[in-house]
C-alpha positions, 0 to 999 in steps of 0.5 A: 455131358454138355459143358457150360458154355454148350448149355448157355449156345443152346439156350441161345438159338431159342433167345438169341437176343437175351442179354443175360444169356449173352453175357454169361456166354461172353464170360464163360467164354473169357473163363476157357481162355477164349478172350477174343470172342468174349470181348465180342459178345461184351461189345455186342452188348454194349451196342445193343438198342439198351446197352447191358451195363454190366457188359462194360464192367467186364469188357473193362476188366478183360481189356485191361489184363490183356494190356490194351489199356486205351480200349480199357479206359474208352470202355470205362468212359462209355460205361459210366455214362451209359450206367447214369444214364439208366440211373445205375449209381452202383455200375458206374461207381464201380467203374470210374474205380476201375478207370481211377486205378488205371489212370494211377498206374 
């Protein structure tokens, strides 16, 4: 039986461009301890021609328990302004708490 993450690569040849299949992958990914690869695929959303907001949120999370702080707090940056600018009050609040903590820390 095919796992999670072999559901979300297969569904992908038909789609590779869908974000949202993307983005489980890229979290699905981080969940079997792949990281690395994770991060990729959050950045990859990020660059997309209308960057997948939530894919900072979590790319900001990742980068943070991996201890790479400064990534953490540039991703963060990024999000927040790419959040307001698609009018996403929620996903940028919720970042800039995430950015606060680390700054506090």
């Amino acid at each position: 039986m095919p796992t999670r993450r072999e559901k979300l690569e297969a569904m992908l040849i038909d789609t590779p461009n869908d974000q949202t299949l993307r983005y489980m992958l890229g979290l699905e990914l981080e969940k079997e301890g792949n990281p690395e690869r994770s991060l990729e695929l959050l950045v990859g959303l990020q660059s997309d021609s209308t960057p997948y907001v939530p894919a900072f949120l979590m790319a900001g999370q990742q980068l943070t328990k991996l201890g790479r702080t400064a990534d953490a707090i540039a991703t963060y940056e990024r999000g927040i302004k790419e959040a307001e600018r698609q009018g996403n009050a929620h996903a940028s609040g919720e970042m800039l708490g995430f950015l606060n903590m680390i700054r506090s820390t």
